[in-house]
N, C-alpha and C positions, 0 to 999 in steps of 0.2 A: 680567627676561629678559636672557638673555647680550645681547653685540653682540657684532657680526665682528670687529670691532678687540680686543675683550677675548680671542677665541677664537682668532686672530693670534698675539697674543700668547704666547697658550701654547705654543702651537704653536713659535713660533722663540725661547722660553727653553729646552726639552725640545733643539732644535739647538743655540743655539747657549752656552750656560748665563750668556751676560753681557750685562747691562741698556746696556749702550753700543751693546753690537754690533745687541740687538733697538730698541733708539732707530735706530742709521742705519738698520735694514734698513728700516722702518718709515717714517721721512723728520720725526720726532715727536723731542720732548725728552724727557729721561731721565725728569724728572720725571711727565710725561705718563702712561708707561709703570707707573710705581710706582701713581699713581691708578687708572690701569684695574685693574691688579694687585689692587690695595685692595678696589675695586666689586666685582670678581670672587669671589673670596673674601665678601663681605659678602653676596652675592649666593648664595651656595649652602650660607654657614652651613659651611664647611669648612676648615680651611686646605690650600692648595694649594701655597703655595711654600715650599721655606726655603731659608736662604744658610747657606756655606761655605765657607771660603777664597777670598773676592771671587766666588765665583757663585752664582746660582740656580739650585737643584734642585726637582723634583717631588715633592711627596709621595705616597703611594701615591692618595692624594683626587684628586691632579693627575694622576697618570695614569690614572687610572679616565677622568676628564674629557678629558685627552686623547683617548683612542679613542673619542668624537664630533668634538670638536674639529679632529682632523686630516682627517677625512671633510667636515666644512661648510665647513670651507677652500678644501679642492680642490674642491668642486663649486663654492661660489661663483666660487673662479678661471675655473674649465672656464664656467659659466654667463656670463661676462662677455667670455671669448674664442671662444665661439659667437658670440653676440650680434657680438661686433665683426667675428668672421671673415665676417656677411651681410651688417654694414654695408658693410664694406672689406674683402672679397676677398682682394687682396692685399696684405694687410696680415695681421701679425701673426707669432705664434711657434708653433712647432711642435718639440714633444720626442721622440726618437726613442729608443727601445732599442734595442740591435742583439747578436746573437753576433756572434762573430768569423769566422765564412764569409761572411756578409753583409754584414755595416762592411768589410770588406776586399774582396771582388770583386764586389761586387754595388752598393753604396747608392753609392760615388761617382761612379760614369756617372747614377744614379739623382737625388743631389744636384745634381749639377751643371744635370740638364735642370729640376730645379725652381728651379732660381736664374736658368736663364734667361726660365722663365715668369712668376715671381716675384721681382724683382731687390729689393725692399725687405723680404721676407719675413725672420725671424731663426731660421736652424733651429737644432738644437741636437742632438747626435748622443753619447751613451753606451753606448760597447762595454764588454760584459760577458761572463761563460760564458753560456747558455740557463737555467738555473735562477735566475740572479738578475735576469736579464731580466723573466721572468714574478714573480718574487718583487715586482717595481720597477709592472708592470702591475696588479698586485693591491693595491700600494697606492697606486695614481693617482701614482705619480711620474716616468709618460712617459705622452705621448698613447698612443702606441701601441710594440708591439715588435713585429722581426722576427727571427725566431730559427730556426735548422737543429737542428732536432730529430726523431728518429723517432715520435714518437706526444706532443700535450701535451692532456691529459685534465685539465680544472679547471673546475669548476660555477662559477668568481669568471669565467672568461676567457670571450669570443665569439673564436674559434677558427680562422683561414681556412686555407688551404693556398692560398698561388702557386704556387711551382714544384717540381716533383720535383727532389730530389739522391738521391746514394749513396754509400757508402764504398767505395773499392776497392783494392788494390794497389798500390803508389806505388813504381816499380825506376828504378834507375840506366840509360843504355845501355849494354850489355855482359854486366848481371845473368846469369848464367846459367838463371835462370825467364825469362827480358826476348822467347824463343821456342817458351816451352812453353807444348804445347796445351792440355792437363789439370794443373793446382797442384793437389797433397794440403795438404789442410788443417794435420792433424801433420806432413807434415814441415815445412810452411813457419815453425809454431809452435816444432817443436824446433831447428830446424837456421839457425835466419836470427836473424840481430843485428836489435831491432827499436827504431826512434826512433818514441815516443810524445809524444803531449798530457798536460799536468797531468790527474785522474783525474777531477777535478771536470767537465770538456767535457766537452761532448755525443760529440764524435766517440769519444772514449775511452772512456766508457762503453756505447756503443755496440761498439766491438773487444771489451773485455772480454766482455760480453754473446756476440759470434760466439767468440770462443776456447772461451768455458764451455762449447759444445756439446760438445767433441773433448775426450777423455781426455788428450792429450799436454801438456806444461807447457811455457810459454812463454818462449822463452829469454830472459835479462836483457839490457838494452839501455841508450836513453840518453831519458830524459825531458826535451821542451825546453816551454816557455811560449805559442808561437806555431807557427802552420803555416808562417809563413814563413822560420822558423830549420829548422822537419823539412825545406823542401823544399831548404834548402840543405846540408842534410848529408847529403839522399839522393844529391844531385848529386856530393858530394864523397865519395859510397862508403862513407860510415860504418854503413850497413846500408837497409833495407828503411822502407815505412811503411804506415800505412791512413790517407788522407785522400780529401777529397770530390773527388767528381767536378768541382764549379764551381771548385775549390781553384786544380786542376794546371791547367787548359784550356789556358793562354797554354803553358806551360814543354810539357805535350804536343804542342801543335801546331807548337812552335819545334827541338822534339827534344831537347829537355833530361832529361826527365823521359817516362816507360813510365806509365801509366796499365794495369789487368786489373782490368776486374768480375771478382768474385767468386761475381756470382748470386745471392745469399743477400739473400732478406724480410728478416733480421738488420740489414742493412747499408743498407737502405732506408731514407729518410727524404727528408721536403720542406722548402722555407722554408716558414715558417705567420708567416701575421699575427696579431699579439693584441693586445687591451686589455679595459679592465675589462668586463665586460657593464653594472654604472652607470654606463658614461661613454659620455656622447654626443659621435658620430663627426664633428667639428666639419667644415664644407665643407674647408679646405683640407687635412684627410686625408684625404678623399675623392679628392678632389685626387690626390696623392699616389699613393694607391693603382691609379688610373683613369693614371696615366704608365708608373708599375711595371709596372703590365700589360701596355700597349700597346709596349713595349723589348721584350717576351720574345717 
């Protein structure tokens, strides 16, 4: 019969491919490690590893084994950090997914009240785009994610929606749309310099998405990495944007920046909570969740 420590193992040679590094991760001597390694192997009548230029690799045996291995991992984890989050409350670790509209205006008012509820708590926070967010929840390697998406449909995820967002308009003061009542769609496609998100975001696949409705073709623009590079260059006139509503708030309210719904289902979307639907909701993401709430 396997052991955890054997199933460990596999698990961090498939990361990290060398027997020293899975000795420290482990807290175990090298030697140790070659034994379990051994048993393992003897044990399934297979060979699972082989070496390579000072590392260890998988064999296809080993990664067949793998894909249980990395699942009784993380549930033992998760089964051991339940248990301790009822003993001790506030105690322990919490892994966070996040997109990038939510790691940035949302989760650090949000971290910050759980640090004051929980000052010995260790959170741990990985911004991503939304598809690898959920890609990361799917393989239990965050408790949970929060990600601005318009629609995430996956039979692996438990699914919430918190708050409504949208995409809208994003003009300089001055813009010449910055007092129109009625925006045509074409011209604003044909006629406007536009600074875009890498293709991979949520928000940009979402614009794509609204443009594809309208025949007109979108003029060429400047593509940056972060919403907080577009809001600085819509500030500095270098053309137009489509970002979220919770994006601009601060720079709208301060007069920096034009905010214009657009009106369009296309452009809709909420923050949604997710994790695995096998992973139990440990108390302090309840936690979490039940603070989230009560800010908005």
């Amino acid at each position: 019969m396997f052991t955890l420590q054997q199933l460990k193992i596999l698990v961090l040679i498939e990361e990290h491919k060398k027997l020293t590094i899975v000795a420290e991760r482990l807290g175990i001597k090298q030697p140790s490690v070659t034994f379990h390694m051994k048993n393992l192997e003897q044990q399934t009548g297979a060979q699972l590893f082989i070496y390579k230029h000072r590392m260890v690799l998988l064999t296809e045996e080993g990664k067949a084994l793998l894909h249980y291995a990395s699942r009784i991992v993380a549930w033992a984890e998760e089964a051991e950090q339940v248990l301790s989050g009822y003993a001790k409350f506030k105690l322990g670790k919490i892994i966070i997914g996040s997109s990038n509209t939510p790691a940035t205006y949302i989760l650090p008012k949000l971290l910050g009240k759980m640090r004051e509820a929980y000052p010995d708590m260790q959170m741990v926070l990985q911004v991503k785009n939304a598809p690898q967010i959920v890609d990361m929840a799917k393989k239990f390697e965050v408790d949970f994610g929060i990600v601005a998406d318009n629609k995430i449909d996956d039979p692996d995820l438990v699914v919430t929606s918190l708050e409504d967002d949208e995409l809208g308009l994003v003009l300089y003061p001055g813009h010449p749309l910055a007092d129109a009542g009625r925006i045509d769609p074409e011209s604003l496609l044909r006629n406007e310099h536009w600074i875009l998100r890498e293709q991979d975001s949520s928000s940009r696949r979402m614009m794509d998405a609204w443009a594809g409705q309208y025949p007109a073709e979108r003029k060429t623009g400047i593509e940056l990495g972060t919403t907080e590079a577009i809001k600085r260059a819509v500030m500095n006139r270098l053309g137009i944007s489509m970002l979220s509503r919770l994006a601009v708030k601060d720079e709208v309210e301060s007069g920096q920046l034009i905010y214009k719904s657009l009106d369009s289902k296309t452009l809709s979307r909420s923050i949604f909570l997710i994790y695995n639907k096998n992973r139990f909701l440990t108390p302090i993401s309840k936690e979490f969740v039940d603070i989230y709430r009560n800010m908005r």
